[in-house]
C-alpha positions in Angstrom: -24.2 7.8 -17.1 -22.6 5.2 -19.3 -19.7 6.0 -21.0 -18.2 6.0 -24.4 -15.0 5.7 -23.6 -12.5 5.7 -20.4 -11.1 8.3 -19.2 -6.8 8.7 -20.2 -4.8 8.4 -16.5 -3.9 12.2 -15.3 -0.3 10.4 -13.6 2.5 12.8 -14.8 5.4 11.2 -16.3 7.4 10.5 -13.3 10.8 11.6 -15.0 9.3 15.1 -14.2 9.5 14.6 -10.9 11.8 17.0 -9.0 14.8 14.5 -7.8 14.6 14.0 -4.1 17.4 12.4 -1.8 16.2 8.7 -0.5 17.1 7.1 2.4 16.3 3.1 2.3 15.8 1.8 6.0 15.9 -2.0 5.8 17.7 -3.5 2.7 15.3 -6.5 1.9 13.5 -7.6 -1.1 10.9 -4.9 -1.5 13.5 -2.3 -0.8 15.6 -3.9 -3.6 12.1 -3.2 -6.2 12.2 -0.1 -4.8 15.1 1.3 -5.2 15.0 -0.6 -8.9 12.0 1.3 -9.9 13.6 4.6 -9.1 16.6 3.7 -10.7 14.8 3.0 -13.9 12.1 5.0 -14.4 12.6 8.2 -12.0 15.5 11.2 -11.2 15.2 10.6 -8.0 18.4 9.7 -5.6 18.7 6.3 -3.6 21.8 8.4 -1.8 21.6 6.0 1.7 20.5 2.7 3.3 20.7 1.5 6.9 20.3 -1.7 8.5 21.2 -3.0 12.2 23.3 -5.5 10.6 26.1 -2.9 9.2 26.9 -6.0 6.6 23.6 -6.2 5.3 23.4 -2.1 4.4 26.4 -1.9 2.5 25.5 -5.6 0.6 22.5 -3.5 -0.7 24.7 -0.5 -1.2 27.2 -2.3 -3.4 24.0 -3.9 -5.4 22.4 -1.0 -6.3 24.7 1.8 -6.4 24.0 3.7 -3.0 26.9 5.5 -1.9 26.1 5.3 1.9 25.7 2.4 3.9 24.7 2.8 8.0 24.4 0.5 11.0 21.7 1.8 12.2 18.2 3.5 11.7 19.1 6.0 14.1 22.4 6.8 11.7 20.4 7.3 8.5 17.8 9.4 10.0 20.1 12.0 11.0 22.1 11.9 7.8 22.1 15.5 6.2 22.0 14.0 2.5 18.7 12.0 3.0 15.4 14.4 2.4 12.9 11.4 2.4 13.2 7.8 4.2 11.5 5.1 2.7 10.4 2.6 5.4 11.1 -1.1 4.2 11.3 -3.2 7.3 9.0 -5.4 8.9 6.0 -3.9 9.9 6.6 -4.3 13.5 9.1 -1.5 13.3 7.1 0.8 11.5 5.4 3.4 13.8 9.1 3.3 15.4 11.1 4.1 12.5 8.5 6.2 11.2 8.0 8.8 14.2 11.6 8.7 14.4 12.4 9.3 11.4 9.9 12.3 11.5 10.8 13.6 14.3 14.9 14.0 13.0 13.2 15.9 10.5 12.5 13.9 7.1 9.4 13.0 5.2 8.2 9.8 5.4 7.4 7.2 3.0 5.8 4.0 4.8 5.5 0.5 3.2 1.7 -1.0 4.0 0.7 -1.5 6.0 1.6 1.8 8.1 0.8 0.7 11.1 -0.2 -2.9 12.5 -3.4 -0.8 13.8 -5.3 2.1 13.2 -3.9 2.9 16.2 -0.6 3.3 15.3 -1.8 5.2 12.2 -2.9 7.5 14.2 0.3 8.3 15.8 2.1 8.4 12.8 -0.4 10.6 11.2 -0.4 12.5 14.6 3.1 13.1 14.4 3.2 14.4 10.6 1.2 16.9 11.0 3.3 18.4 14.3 5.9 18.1 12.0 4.5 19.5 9.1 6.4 16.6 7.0 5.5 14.7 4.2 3.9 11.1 5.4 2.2 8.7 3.4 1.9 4.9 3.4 3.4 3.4 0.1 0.3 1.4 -1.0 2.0 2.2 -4.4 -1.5 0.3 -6.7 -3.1 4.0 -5.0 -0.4 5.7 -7.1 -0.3 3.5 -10.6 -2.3 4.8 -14.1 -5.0 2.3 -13.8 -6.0 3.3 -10.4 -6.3 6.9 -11.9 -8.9 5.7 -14.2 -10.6 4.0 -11.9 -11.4 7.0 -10.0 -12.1 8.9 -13.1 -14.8 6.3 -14.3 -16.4 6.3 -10.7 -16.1 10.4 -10.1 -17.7 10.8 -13.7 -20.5 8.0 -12.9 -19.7 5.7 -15.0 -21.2 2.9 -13.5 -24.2 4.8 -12.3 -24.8 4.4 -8.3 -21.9 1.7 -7.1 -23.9 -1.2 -5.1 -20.6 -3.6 -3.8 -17.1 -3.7 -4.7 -15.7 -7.7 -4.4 -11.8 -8.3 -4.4 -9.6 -11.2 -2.6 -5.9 -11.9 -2.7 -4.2 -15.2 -2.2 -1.0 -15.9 -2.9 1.2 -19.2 -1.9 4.7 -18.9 0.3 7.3 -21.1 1.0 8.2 -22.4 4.2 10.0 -20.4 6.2 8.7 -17.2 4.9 8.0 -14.2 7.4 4.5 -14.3 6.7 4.5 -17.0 8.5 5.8 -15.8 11.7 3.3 -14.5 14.5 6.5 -12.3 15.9 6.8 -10.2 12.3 2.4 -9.5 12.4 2.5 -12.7 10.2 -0.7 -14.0 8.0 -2.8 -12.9 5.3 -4.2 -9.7 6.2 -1.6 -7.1 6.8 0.7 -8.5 3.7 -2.4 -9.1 1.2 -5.5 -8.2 2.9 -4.3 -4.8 3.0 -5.0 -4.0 -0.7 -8.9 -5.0 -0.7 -9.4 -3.2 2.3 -8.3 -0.5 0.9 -10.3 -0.9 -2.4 -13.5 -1.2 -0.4 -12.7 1.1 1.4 -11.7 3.9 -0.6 -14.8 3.6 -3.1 -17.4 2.8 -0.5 -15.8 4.6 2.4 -15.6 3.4 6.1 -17.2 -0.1 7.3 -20.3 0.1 9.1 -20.4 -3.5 10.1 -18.2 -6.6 9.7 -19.0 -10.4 9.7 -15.6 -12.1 9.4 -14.7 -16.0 10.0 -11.4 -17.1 9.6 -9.0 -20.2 9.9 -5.3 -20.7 11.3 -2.3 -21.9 9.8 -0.6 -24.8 11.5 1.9 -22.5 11.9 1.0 -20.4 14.2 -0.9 -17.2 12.0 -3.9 -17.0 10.5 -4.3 -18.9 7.6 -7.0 -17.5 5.6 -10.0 -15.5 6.3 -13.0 -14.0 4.2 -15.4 -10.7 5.4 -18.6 -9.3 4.1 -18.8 -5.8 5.4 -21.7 -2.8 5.1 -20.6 0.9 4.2 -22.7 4.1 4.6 -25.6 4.1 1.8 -26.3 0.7 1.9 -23.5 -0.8 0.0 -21.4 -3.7 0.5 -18.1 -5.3 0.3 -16.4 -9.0 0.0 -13.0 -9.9 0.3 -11.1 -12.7 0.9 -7.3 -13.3 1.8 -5.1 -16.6 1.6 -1.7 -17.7 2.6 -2.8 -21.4 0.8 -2.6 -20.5 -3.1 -3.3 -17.8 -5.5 -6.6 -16.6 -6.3 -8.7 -14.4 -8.7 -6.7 -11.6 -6.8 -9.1 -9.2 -8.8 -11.5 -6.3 -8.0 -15.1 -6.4 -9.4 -16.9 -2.8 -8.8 -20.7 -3.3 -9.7 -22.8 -0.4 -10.0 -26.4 0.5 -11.2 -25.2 0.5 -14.5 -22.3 -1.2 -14.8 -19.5 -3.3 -13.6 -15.4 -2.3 -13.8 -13.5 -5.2 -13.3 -9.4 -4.3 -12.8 -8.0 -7.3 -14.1 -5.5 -9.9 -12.2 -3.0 -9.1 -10.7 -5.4 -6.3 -9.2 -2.3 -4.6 -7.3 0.2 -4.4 -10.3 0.4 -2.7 -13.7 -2.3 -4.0 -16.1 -5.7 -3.8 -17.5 -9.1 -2.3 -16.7 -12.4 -3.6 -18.2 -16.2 -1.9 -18.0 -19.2 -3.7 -19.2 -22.1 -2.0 -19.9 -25.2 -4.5 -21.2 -24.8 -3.4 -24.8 -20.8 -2.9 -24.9 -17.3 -3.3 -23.3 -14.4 -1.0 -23.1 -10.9 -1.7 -22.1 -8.1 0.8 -21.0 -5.0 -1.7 -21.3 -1.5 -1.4 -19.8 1.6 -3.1 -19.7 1.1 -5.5 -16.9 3.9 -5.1 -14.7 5.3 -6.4 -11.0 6.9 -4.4 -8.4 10.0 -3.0 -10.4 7.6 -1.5 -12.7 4.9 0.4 -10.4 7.0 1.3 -7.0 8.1 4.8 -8.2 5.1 6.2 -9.0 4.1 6.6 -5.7 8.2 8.4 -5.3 7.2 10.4 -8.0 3.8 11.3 -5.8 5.8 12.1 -2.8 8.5 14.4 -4.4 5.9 16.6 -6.2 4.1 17.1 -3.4 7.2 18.3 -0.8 8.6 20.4 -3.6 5.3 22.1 -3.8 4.8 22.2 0.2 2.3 20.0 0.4 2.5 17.1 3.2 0.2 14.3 2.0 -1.5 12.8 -1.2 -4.9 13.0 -1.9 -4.3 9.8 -4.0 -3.8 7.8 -0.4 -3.9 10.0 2.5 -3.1 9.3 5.9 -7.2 8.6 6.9 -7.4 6.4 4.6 -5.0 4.6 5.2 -6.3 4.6 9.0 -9.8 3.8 7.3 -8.9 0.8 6.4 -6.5 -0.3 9.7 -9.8 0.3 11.2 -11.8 -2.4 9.0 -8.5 -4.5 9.5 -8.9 -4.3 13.7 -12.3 -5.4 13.6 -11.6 -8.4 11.0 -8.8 -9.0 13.7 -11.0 -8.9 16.6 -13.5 -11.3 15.0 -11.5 -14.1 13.7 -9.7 -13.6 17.7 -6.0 -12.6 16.1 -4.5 -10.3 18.4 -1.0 -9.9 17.0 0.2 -10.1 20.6 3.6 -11.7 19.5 4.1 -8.5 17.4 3.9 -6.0 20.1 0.8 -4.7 19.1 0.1 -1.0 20.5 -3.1 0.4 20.2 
């Protein structure tokens, strides 16, 4: 059924989002967007951050306001004044800090990837629901307008019966950077591979099969790597991830009777385009970076615990484990098995 126009995002204004109490574990760069994006654009409470390096947590604290800095994770998990811990550290440490942190009794918000494994989703997952906490992993372009309408058009079948979705992202680092090091689950896929997996994955649903090839970095990491993968009722995916320079870093969804491209930078704040043979239409938005789209997914969590709820159907916990699972078997074929990492499965 083409459409005559798209469909207007159903995202509530985050402002109306009941104010929770945050706890930041691991004051890096993404925590510093984070905590930014709530400051600006939410009500809810950066109240705590904790690093192991006590110098470190109350650096961030001074930065941005937080009245509580901590020496440990441990510390800021048993804080009374913290309802919700936002996991920002490596992703090594994430099923730790996470299970820890729900089992000390907070809800959980995980920075992708949640797990290095579908393994370790699992646990987490496993552990949320004994809990009965809020968990999700903060795959925050799930939880941004645009993606809204993307469902919307796809729900409403607007591009008839979808046939393959394509997306890659590449991006350039400097020497030195962390994606770089096999001991943090460095390369490509876990960092940037992450968010095509989980477009494939959430409009054509789990792989069926997987033929990956991929190439290492001097380094020691995977360089780059590209997959072509089947999904249940004979459609396909592409993607492609690089350390070595940007790309397209676009998602093209092609359907029967049309095709919705969500414009570069697919994973931020911007625009949406659907071509039909005989006409275009465009739902536009600011573009934006990380500052600008991080507290939507806040926003997400903090409506759900207020109403009892204890995940998101915009990015629940399978499928985020849907696509750790597509991730594992990219892994296993290009032979990169994170051992340095401590991989659990």
């Amino acid at each position: 059924m083409m459409l005559d126009s798209l469909p207007s995002p159903r995202t509530p204004d985050p402002m109306d989002a009941p104010p929770l109490r945050w706890g930041v574990m691991g004051p890096g760069w993404i925590a510093e967007q984070f905590t930014k994006s709530l400051q600006t654009y939410t009500r809810q409470e950066v109240v705590a951050v904790g690093s192991r390096a006590l110098p470190r947590a109350q650096e961030f604290a001074a930065q941005h306001d937080v009245r509580t800095a901590v020496g440990s994770y441990e510390e800021l998990a048993a804080l009374d004044e913290v309802d919700i811990v936002y996991v920002a550290t490596p992703h090594p440490a994430h099923l730790e800090l996470a299970v820890m942190s729900l089992e000390a009794g907070k809800h959980v918000l995980v920075e992708k990837p949640i797990g290095l494994s579908a393994g370790q989703a699992r646990e987490i997952a496993d552990v949320a629901e004994q809990t009965g906490l809020y968990c999700a992993e903060a795959l925050w372009t799930m939880f941004l307008p645009k993606w809204d309408v993307v469902r919307q058009v796809v729900e409403l079948g607007g591009l008839g019966e979808l046939r393959s979705v394509h997306s890659e992202y590449g991006e350039s680092f400097p020497d030195g950077h962390r994606v770089f090091d096999p001991a943090l689950a460095g390369g490509p896929l876990l960092d940037l591979g992450i968010y095509p997996l989980a477009f494939v994955t959430a409009l054509l649903g789990p792989h069926e099969a997987v033929a990956a090839l991929g190439q290492p970095d001097p380094q020691g990491v995977n360089g780059q790597l590209g997959a072509t993968m089947t999904h249940t009722g004979g459609t396909l995916s592409v993607i492609a991830t690089t350390l070595h320079g940007f790309l397209a870093n676009q998602v093209t969804i092609v359907g029967s009777e049309g095709m919705l491209t969500v414009e570069p930078a697919h994973h931020s704040p911007g625009p949406l385009t659907l071509r039909y043979p005989d006409r275009t239409l465009t739902y536009d938005e600011p573009r934006g970076n990380q500052a600008s789209g991080l507290h939507f997914q806040a926003a997400e969590a903090a409506r759900r615990i207020t109403a009892g709820e204890t995940q998101t159907p915009w990015w629940t916990l399978e499928a985020s484990i849907t696509a750790l699972e597509a991730s594992d078997e990219i892994r296993r074929q290009i032979g990169d098995d994170m051992a340095a990492a401590g991989l659990r499965e």
